[in-house]
N, C-alpha and C positions, 0 to 999 in steps of 0.2 A: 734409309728406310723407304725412302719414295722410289728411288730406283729396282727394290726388295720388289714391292707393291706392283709397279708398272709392269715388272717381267713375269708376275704371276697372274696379274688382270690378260697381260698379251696371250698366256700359256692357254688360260682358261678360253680362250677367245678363240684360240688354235682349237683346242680340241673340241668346244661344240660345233665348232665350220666341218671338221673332218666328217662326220657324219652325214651331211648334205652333199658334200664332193663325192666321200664314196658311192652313196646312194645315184647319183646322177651320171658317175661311171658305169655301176651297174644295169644302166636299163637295157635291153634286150628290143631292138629292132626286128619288126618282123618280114615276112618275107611272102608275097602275096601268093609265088610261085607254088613253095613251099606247104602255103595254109590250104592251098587247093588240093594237091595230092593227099595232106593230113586230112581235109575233108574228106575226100574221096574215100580214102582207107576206113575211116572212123563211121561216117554220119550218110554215105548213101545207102547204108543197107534199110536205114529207114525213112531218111529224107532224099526228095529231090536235088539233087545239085541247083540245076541252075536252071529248073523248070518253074511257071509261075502257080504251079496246081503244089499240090501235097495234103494231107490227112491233115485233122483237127489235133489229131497224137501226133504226128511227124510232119510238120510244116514243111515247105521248102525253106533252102537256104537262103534261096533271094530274099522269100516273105517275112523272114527272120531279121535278115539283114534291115530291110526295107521301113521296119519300127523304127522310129525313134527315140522308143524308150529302150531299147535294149542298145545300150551306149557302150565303146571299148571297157569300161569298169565293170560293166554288168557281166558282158560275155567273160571275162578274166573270171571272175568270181563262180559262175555257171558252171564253165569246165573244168575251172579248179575243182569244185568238191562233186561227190556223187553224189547222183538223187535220182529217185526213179523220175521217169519209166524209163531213164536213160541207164544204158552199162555202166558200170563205175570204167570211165576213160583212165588212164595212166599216163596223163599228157607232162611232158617235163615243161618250164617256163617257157623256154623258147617254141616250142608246139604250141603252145597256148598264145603265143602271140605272132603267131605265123597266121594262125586262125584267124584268130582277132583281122590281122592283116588283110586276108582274104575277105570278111566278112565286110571290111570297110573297101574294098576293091567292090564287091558286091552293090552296093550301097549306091556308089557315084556311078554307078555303069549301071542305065535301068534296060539295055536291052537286052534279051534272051543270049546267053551261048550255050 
């Protein structure tokens, strides 16, 4: 009966761990290169890239970057969903943190390119 027990307490022990393993396989590395050209594609038609001006509506990207409250989790969540005044973007996971990428590229680099 104890050996019953112990192989069921191990099983259940298994399968709540699987869910953190998988999850931690799953993360998506992003790609600074990558989040630039997505920029470029997506957000210069109304923000600046990598200028330190932009409009009260379209910020630059730097001056976006350059908050500290708009943290990797924030921007994730941002471009994930639509909202005005922005287009409804179509970014898959990995676009969204290619961005992200870029944006923290941004971040530590405060001079102009």
């Amino acid at each position: 009966m104890r050996a019953a027990l112990a192989t069921i307490l191990l099983l259940q022990a298994v399968a709540l761990s699987a869910p953190s393993s998988a999850v931690a396989a799953a993360q998506i590395v992003g790609d600074t290169v990558r989040g630039r050209e997505l920029a470029s594609k997506w957000c210069e038609t109304c923000h600046v890239l990598d200028g330190s001006s932009g409009t009260d509506a379209a910020p630059s990207l730097r001056s976006i970057s350059a908050k500290g409250s708009k943290s990797p989790g924030f921007l994730r969540s941002f471009l994930a969903q639509p909202h005005a005044p922005m287009p409804p973007l179509q970014l898959s996971n990995q676009n969204i943190e290619d961005i992200v990428a870029y944006f923290a590229d941004l971040s530590r680099d405060k001079k102009p390119r």
